[in-house]
C-alpha positions in Angstrom: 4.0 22.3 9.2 4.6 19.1 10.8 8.5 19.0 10.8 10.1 15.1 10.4 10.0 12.9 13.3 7.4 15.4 15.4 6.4 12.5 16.9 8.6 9.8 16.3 8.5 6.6 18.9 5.7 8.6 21.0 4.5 5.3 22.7 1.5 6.3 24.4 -0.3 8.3 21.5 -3.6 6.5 20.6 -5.8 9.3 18.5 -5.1 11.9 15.9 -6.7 14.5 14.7 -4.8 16.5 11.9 -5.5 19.8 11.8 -5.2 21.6 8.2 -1.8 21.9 8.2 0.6 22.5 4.9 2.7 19.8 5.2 3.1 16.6 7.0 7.2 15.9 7.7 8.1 11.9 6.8 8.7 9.5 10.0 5.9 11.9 11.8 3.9 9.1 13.9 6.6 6.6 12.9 6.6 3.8 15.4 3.8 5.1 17.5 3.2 1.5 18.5 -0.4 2.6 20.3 -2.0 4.6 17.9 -5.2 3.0 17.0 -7.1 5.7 15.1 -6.4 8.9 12.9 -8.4 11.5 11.2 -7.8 14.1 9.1 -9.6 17.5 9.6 -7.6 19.2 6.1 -7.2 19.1 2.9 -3.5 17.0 2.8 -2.3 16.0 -0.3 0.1 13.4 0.9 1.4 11.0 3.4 4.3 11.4 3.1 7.7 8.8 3.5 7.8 6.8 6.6 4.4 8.8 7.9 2.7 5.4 9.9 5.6 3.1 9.7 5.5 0.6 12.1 2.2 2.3 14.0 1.5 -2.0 15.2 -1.9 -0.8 16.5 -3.3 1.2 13.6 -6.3 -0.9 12.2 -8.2 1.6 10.0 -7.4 4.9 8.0 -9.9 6.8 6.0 -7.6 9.2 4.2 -9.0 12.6 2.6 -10.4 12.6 -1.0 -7.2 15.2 -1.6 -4.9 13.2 -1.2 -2.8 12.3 -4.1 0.1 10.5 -2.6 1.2 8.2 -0.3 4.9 7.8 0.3 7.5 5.4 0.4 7.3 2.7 3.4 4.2 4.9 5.3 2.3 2.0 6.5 4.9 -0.6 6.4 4.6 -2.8 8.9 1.3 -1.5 9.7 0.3 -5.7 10.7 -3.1 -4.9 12.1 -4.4 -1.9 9.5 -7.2 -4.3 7.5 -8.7 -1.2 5.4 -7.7 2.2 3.6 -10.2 4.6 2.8 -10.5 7.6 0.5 -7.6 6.5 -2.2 -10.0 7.5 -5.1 -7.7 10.0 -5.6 -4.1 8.6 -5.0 -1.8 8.8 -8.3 1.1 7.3 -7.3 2.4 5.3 -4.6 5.8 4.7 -3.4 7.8 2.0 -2.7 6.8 -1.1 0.4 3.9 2.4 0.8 1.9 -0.9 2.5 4.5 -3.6 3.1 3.7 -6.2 5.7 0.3 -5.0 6.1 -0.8 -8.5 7.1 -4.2 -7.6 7.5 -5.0 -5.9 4.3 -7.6 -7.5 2.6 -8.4 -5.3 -0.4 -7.0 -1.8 -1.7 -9.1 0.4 -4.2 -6.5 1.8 -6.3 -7.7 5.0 -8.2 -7.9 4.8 -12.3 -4.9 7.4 -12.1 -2.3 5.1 -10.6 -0.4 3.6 -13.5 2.4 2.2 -11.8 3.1 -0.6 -8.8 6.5 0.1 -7.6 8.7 -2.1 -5.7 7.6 -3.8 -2.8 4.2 -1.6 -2.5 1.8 -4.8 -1.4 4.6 -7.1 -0.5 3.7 -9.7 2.3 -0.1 -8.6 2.6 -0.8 -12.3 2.9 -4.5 -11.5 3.3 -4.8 -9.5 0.1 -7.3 -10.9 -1.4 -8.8 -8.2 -4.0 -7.0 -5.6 -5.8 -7.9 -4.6 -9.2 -5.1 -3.8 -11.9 -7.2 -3.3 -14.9 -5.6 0.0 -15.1 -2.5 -0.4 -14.2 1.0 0.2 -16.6 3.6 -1.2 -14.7 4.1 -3.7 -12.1 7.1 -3.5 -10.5 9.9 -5.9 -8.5 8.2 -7.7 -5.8 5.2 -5.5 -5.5 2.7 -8.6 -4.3 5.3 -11.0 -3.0 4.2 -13.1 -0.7 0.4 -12.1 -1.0 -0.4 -16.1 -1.1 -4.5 -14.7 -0.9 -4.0 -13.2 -4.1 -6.1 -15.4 -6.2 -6.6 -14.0 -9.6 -5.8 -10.6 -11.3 -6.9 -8.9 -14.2 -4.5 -7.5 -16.2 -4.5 -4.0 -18.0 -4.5 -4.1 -21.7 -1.9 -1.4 -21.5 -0.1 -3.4 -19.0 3.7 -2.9 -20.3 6.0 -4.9 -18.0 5.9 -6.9 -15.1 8.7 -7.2 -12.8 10.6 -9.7 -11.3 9.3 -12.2 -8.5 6.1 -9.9 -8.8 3.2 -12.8 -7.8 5.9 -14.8 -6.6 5.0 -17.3 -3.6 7.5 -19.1 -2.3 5.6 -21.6 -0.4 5.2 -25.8 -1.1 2.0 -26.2 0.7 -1.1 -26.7 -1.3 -3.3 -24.5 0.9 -0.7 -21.3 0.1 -0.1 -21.4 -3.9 -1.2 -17.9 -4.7 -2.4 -17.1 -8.0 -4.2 -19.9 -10.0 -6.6 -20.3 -12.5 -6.4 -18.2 -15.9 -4.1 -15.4 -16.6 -4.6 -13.5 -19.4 -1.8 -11.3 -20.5 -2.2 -8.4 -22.8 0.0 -7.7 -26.2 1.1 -4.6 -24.8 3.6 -6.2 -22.5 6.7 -6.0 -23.1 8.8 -7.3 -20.2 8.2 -9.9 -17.4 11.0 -10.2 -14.8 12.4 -14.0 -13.5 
């Protein structure tokens, strides 16, 4: 068992490798500004809260097929990490999971993820691709800010949509966000301001 904060603000560590270990604690590598590269030897189920936040140098993570998880705020602020592998699997993410990943151009989500909670893609302004056909429930402020975002297509069991979702709070024409047609299904039932 990793216990929380193992090593937390550990400056100099550059590469991983996870052993097979039961359980990962949250903040582990939290703020391990150096770590460029991490791979996972086990069969982890999650990342859990906290995990990579604010690792500034991580720029890649291919995740194990087993995991089904990924924690509140575990990448956030992860500006340089451009692509996630292995998230076939992942059933539920938690919230700002990938906030401020600035880098982030697409994210596979897995047909088992019904819900986008709060925050979970918010200022990934080079998210350009991320498909929702799937998806339930889109949550407060769960693309904000991803002014790449160009279209989306909906769920037909999409059920609500919260608020400032898609919004883009920019003037310029180059950085309007979503555009074109939007097709909304007649399952939905709530769309926030």
């Amino acid at each position: 068992i990793f216990t929380p904060f193992m090593f937390y603000k550990c400056w100099s560590l550059e590469n991983i490798v996870l052993p097979p270990v039961k359980e990962l604690g949250h903040a582990s590598f939290a703020e391990c500004q150096n770590l460029t590269s991490v791979r996972f030897t086990g069969a982890h189920t999650q990342i859990p809260d906290y995990c990579f936040f604010e690792c500034h140098s991580l720029t890649s993570i291919s995740l194990p097929s087993s995991i089904k998880h990924i924690g509140d705020w575990a990448f956030y602020y992860c500006y340089k990490l451009a692509e996630v592998q292995g998230t076939e699997n992942v059933a539920t993410i938690g919230e700002y999971a990938f906030r401020e990943c600035s880098k982030l151009q697409s994210f596979n989500l897995s047909p088992q993820l019904k819900i986008i909670p709060e925050g979970a893609f918010c200022q990934c302004t080079s998210l350009e691709k991320i498909d929702l056909s799937h998806v339930d429930r889109i949550d407060d402020i769960a693309f904000y800010k991803t002014d790449k975002l160009k279209t989306v297509q909906f769920s037909k069991s999409l059920e609500s949509i919260g608020e400032s979702a898609f919004c883009n709070p920019y003037t310029l024409p180059n950085k309007r966000g979503l555009s074109g047609d939007i097709i909304f299904p007649s399952s939905l039932k709530y769309v926030g301001e």
